[in-house]
C-alpha positions as semicolon CSV with decimal commas, in nm:
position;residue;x (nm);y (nm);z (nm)
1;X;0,475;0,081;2,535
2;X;0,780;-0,017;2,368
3;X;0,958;0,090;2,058
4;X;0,914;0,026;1,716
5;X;1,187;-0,220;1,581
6;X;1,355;-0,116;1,267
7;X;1,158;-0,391;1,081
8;X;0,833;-0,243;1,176
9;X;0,957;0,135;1,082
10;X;1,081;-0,040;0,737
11;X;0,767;-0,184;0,643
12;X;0,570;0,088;0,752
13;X;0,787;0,355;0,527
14;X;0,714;0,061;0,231
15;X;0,358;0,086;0,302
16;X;0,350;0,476;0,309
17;X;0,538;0,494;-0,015
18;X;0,269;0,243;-0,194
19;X;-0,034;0,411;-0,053
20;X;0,073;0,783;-0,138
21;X;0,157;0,580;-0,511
22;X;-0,196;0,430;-0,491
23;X;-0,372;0,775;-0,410
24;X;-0,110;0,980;-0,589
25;X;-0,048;1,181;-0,303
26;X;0,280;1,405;-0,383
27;X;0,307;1,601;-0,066
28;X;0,293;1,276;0,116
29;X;0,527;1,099;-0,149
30;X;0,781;1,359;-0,129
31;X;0,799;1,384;0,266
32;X;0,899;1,016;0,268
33;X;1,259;1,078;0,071
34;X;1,567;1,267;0,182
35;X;1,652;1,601;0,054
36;X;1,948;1,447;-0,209
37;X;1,752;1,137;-0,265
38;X;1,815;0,936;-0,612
39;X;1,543;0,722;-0,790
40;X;1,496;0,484;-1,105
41;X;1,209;0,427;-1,202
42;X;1,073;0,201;-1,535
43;X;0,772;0,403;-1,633
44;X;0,740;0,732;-1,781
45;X;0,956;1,005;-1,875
46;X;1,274;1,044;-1,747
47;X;1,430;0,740;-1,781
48;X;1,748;0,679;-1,594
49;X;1,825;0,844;-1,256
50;X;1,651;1,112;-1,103
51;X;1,869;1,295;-0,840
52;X;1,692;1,489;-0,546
53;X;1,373;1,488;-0,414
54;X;1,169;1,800;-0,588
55;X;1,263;1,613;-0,916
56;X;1,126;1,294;-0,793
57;X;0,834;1,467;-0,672
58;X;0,802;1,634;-1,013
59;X;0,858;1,294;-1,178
60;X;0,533;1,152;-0,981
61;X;0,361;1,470;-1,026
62;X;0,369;1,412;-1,448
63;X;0,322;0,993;-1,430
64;X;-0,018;1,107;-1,166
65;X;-0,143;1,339;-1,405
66;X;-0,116;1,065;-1,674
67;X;-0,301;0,841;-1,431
68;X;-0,566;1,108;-1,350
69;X;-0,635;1,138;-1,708
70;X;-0,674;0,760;-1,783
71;X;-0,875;0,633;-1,444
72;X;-1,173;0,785;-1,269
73;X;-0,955;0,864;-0,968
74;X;-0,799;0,662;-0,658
75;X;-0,641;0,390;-0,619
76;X;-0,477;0,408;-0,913
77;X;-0,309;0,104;-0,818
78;X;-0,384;-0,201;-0,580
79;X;-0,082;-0,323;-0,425
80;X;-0,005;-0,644;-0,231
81;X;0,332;-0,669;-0,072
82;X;0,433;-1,077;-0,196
83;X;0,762;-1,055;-0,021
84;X;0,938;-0,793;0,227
85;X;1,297;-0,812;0,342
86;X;1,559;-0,584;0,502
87;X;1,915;-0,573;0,616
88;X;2,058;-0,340;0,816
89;X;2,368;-0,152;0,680
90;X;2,503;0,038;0,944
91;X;2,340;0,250;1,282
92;X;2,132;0,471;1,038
93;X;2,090;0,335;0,655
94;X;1,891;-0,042;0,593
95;X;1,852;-0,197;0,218
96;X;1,467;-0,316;0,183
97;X;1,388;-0,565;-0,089
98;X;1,007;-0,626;-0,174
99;X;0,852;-0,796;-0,442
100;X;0,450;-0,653;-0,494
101;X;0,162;-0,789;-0,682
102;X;0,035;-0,481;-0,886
103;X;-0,281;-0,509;-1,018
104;X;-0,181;-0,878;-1,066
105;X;0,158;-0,768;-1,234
106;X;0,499;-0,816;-1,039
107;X;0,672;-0,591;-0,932
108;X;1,010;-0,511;-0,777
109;X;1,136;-0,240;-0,528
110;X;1,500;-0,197;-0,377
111;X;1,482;0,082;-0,140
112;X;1,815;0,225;0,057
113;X;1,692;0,400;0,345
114;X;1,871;0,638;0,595
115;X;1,738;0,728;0,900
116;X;1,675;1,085;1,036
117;X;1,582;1,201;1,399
118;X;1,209;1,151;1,270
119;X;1,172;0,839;1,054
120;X;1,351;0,644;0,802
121;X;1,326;0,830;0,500
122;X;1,397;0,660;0,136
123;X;1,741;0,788;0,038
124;X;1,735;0,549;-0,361
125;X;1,453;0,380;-0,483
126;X;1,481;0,139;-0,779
127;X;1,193;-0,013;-0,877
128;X;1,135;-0,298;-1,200
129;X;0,842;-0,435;-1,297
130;X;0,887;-0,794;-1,431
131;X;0,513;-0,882;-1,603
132;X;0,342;-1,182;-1,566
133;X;0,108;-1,267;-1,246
134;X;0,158;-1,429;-0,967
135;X;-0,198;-1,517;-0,799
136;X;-0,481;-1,329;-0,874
137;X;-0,483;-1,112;-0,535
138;X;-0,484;-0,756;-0,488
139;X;-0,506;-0,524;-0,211
């Protein structure tokens, strides 16, 4: 069996991170980013940077219980990765670019990850929505 390539481990991390967003899933949201991870995010309260990861986790914690309250439960979003690109920075730390359909909206995320013994593990996350559809897809 051979090993996972660090474009495989990339997207899969990507995927984990939209699925625990989909099923707002904190534990499993929080496991995926380093200890002195950074974040900004569009939506919700804070704006601006959020620095390490039991305030991003509390971040998702308040915009899931907003979602809770609005939709009858999970998903509580359908995401279709458009686009998916990395580049590798140094031995342990890769830039991923993707560009989602979300719930036929567009949206944008940057992630810097670094790599531990384990995984790759999302040390920033930007993400920007920029409206407007593109195809009528959703997964």
């Amino acid at each position: 069996m051979s090993a996972a390539t660090p474009e495989t481990e990339l997207r899969a991390a990507l995927q984990d991170l939209l699925f625990a967003v989909a099923t707002a899933d904190v534990p499993a949201l929080q496991a995926l980013f380093c200890d002195d991870a950074t974040m900004h995010f569009p939506m919700g309260e804070p704006h601006g940077l959020i620095v390490g990861r039991a305030a991003i986790a509390a971040r998702f914690e308040r915009l899931f219980g907003t979602l809770r309250a609005r939709l009858p439960g999970p998903p509580y979003a359908r995401f279709k990765i458009e686009e998916f690109a990395y580049l590798p920075l140094d031995a342990r730390h890769a830039a991923v670019y993707a560009t989602l359909s979300v719930d036929g909206r567009i949206g944008r995320r940057t992630l810097l990850m670094r790599r531990d013994p384990q995984a790759y593990r999302i040390l920033h996350l930007h993400a920007s929505n920029v409206g407007g559809a593109r195809g009528g897809e959703s997964a």
